[in-house]
C-alpha positions in Angstrom: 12.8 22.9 -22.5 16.0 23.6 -20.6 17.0 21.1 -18.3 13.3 20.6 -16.7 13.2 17.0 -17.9 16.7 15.7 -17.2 17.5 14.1 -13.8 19.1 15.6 -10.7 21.4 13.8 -8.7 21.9 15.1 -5.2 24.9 15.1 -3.2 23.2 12.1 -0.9 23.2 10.1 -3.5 19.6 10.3 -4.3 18.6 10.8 -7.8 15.4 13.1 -8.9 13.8 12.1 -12.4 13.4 15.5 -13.4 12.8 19.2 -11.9 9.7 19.4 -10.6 9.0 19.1 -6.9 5.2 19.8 -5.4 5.3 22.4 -3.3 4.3 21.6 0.3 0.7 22.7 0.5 -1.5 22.9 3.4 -4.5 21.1 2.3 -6.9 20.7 6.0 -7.6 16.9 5.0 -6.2 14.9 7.6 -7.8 13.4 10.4 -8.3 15.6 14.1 -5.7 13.2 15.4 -3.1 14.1 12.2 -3.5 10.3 10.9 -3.9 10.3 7.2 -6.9 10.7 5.8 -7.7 8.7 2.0 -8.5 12.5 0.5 -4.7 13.7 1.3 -3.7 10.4 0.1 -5.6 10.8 -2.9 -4.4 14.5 -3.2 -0.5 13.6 -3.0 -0.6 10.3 -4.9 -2.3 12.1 -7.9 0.5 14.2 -7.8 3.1 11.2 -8.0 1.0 9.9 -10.5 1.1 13.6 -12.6 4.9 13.2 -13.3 6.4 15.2 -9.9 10.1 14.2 -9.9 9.3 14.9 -5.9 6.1 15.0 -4.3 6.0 16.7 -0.9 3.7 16.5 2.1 2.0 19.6 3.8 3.8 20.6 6.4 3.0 18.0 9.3 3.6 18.9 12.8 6.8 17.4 15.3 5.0 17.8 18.3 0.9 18.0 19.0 1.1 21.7 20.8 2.9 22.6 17.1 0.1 21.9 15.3 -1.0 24.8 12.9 -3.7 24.6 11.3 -7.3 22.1 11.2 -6.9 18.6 9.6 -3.0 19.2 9.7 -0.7 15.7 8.8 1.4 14.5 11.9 4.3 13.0 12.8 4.7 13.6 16.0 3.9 9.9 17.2 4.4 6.3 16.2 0.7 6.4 16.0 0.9 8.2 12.9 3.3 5.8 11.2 0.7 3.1 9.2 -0.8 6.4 7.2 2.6 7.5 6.3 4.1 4.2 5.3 1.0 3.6 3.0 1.4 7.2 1.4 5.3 6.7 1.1 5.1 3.6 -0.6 2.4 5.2 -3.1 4.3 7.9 -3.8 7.8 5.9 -4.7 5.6 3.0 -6.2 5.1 6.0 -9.1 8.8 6.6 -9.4 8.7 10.0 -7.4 10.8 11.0 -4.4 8.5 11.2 -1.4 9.3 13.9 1.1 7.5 14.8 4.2 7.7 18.5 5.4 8.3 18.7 8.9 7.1 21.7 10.5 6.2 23.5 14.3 3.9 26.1 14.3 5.2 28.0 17.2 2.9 31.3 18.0 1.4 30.4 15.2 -0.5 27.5 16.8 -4.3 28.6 17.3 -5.1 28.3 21.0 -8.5 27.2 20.4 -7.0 24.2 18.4 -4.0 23.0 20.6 -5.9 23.7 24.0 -3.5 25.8 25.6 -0.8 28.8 24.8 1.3 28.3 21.7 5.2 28.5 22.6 7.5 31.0 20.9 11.0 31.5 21.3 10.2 34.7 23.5 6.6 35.8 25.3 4.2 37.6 22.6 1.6 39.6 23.6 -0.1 39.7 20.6 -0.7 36.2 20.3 -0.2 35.1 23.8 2.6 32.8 23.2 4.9 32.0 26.0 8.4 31.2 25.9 10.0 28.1 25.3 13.2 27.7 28.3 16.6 26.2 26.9 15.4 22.8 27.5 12.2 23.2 25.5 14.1 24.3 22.6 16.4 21.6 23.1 13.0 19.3 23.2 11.6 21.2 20.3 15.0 20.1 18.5 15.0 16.7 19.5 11.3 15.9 18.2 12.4 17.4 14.6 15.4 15.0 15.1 12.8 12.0 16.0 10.2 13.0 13.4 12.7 12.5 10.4 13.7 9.4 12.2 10.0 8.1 11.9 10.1 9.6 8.1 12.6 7.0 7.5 10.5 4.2 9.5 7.8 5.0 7.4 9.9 4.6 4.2 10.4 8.3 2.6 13.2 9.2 0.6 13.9 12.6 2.7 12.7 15.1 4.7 12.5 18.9 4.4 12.3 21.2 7.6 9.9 24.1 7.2 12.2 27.4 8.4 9.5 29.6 6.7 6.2 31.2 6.7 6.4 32.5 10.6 7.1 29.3 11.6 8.6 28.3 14.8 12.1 28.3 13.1 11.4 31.2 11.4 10.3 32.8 14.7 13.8 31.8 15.7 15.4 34.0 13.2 13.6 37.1 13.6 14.9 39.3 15.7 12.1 41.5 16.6 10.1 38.1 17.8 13.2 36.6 19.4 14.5 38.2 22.3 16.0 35.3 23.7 19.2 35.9 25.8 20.5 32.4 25.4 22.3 30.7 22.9 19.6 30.6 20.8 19.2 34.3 20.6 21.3 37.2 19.7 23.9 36.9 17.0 22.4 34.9 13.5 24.6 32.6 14.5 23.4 31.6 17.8 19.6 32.5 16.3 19.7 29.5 13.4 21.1 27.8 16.0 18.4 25.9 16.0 18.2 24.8 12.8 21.6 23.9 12.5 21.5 21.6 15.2 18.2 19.9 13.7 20.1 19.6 10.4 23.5 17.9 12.4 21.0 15.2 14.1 19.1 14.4 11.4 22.5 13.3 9.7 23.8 12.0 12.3 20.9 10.0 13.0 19.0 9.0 9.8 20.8 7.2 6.8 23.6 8.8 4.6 20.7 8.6 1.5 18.1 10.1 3.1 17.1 13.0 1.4 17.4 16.5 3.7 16.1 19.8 2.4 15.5 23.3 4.4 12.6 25.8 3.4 13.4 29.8 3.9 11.5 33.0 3.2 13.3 35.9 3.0 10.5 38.6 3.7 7.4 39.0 5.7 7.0 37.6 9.1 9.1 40.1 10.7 12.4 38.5 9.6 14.6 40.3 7.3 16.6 39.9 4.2 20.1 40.3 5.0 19.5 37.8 7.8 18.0 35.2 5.6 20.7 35.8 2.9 23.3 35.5 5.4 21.4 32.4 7.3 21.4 30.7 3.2 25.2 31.4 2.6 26.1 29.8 6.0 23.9 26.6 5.4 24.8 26.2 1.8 28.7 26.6 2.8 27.9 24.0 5.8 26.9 21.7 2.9 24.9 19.3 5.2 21.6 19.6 2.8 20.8 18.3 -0.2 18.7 21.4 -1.5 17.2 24.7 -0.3 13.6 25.6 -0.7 13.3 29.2 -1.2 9.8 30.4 -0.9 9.2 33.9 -2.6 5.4 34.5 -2.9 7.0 35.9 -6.4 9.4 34.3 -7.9 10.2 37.4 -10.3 10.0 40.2 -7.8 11.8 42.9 -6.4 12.6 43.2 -2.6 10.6 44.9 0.0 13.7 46.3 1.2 14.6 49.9 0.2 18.1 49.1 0.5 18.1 45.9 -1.9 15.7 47.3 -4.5 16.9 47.1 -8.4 17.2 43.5 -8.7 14.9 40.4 -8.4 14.8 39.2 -4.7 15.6 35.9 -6.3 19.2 37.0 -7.4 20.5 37.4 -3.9 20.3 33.7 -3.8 21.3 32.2 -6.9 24.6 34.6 -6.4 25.6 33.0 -3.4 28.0 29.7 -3.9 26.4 26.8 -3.1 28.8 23.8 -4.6 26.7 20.7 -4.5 23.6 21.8 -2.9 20.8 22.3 -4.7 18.9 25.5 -5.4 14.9 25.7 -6.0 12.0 28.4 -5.5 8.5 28.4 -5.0 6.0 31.2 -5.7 3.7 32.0 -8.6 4.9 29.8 -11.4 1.5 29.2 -13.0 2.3 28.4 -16.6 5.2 26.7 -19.0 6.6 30.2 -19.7 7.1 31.5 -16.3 8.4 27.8 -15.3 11.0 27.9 -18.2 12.1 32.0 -16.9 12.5 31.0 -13.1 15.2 27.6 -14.7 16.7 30.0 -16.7 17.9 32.2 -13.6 20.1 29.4 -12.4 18.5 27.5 -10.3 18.2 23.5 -10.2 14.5 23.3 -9.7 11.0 24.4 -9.6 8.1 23.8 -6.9 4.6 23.9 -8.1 1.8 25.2 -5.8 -1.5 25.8 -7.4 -0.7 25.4 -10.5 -0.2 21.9 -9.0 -3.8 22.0 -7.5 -5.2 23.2 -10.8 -3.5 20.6 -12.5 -2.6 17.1 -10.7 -0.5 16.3 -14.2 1.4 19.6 -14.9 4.7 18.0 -15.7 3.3 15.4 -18.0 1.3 18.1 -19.6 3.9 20.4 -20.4 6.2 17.9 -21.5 3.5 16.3 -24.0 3.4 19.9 -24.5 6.0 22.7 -23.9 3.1 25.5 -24.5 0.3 24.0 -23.0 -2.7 26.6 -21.5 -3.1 25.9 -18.0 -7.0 26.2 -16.7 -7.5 29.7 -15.4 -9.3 30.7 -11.9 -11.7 30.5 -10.9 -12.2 27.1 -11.8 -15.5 25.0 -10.3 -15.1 22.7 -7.6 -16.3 19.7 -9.7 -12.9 20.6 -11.9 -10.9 20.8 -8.6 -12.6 17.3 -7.3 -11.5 15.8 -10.4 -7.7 16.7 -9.5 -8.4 14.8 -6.8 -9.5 17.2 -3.6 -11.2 16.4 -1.1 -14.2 18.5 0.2 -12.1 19.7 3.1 -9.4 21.0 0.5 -11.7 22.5 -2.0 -13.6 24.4 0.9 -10.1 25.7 2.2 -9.1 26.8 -1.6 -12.5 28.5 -1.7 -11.4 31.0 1.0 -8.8 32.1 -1.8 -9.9 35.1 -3.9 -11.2 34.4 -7.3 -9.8 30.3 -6.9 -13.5 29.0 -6.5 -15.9 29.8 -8.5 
């Protein structure tokens, strides 16, 4: 069983009971306004519950215009603060780190659903974003900065910005989507400028304990890899993290690239030094064996999607367990109702192919 059940102690001082976080999930089953809604409550505090050493939010939007998707989580306002406490105080009631994802759709934001143009660091035609000017991105900066603030109102251990996916930070660090001319385009340096400077406030701002993680993808979304491995080793050298989130799709794959081919995708990370930071990946572990293969490639940590979903206990179970047969898709939604999803959530899942059945 490796290391999977031993505590992690992180270089904030925070300590995790073992190595399984729940991967940030978009799940459709909070409120219009991006209060909490008792389904996602139910959804994430069966997860707490199941054993999670960390049990993440969805990604939940800084600002209203970044929302991303129907019956998205918030933060973005005060208003949002009595749902979060009560689902904070849940979730470390059970002896699991809470963590809220915080997260700006950018061009990404459907139109229909924020009521006007999404923003972008440059203008897109194909999605009829329009720029954000030096001061929005400033803005956009400053309501990360206040939206872990209002994490740590609301009582959750940490906070871990969403820099993946397409996302506006992602968008950031693309350079075919980013043609800025300002400090926040250009050079890497200037184009995770933005990132860097959300990671600075949050420390500078929130307590020395709190809990600070960063998400990354390193394909698709028109960024590319040598940018994202160079964007990790400066952020792991910076050292003002806890951990990095690498999300994969495949945790066992081989890059897209040409040029990087011949070893796993995964390797370019766990290469680079990283001293105290912690190291942790996301994408298709779905049983104990392929849990056990992605620890043994040196990282500190796993992040359970739908095996998550499928099972609201999967820790528990494989520790009862170390072979146990996860339920294979498609499963019936009576089966995903009793892991504690809402209608909104199952109906969402059911768009997946061959989840629902």
């Amino acid at each position: 069983m490796s290391n999977l059940f031993q505590p992690i102690d992180f270089k904030c001082g925070v300590t995790m009971k073992n190595r399984f976080m729940l991967a940030p999930l978009t799940n459709t089953q909070s409120h219009t306004d991006g209060k909490l809604s008792d389904d996602e409550y139910r959804w994430l505090t069966m997860r707490a519950q199941g054993g999670f050493g960390l049990t993440m939010t969805c990604a939940a939007h800084v600002q209203a215009i970044g929302q991303g998707f129907p019956g998205q989580l918030g933060i973005f306002g005060d208003q949002h603060l009595e749902g979060l406490t009560r689902l904070a105080s849940a979730i470390n009631s059970e002896h699991s780190l809470s963590v809220v994802q915080l997260h700006h759709a950018g061009m990404r934001s459907p139109e229909e659903l924020i009521g006007e143009s999404p923003v972008c660091p440059s203008d897109n035609a194909e999605t009829g974003a329009v720029a954000l000017s030096t001061e929005a991105v400033e803005q956009l900066i400053e309501d990360f900065i206040c939206a872990a603030e209002r994490a740590v109102k609301a009582g959750f251990d940490g906070a871990e910005i969403h820099g993946a996916h397409g996302y506006i930070l992602a968008q950031f660090l693309s350079t075919t989507i980013n043609q800025r001319q300002d400090q926040y385009g250009g050079s890497v340096e200037n184009r995770m400028r933005p990132i860097m400077q959300i990671i600075e406030g949050i420390r500078k701002r929130c307590p020395s304990n709190f809990l600070l993680g960063l998400r990354l993808s390193p394909e698709r979304f028109d960024v590319h890899l040598p940018d994202i491995i160079e964007v990790a080793k400066r952020i792991l050298a910076d050292a003002n993290i806890d951990f990095l989130d690498m999300s994969l799709w495949d945790s066992f794959k081989e890059p897209q690239d040409e040029a990087y081919k011949g070893r796993s995708l995964l390797s370019y990370f766990t290469e680079l030094e990283r001293g105290d930071v912690k190291l942790g990946i996301a994408g298709k572990l779905r049983n104990p064996d392929e849990v056990r293969q992605a620890m043994s490639a040196d990282i500190d940590f796993v992040m359970l999607g739908r095996a998550a979903i499928l099972h609201h206990d999967f820790p528990l179970q494989m520790q009862a367990n170390s072979d146990f047969t996860p339920i294979r898709n498609p499963v019936s939604a009576n089966h995903l109702r009793s892991q504690g999803l809402g209608e909104a959530f199952i109906n969402y899942m059911s768009n997946w192919k061959g989840f629902v059945g």
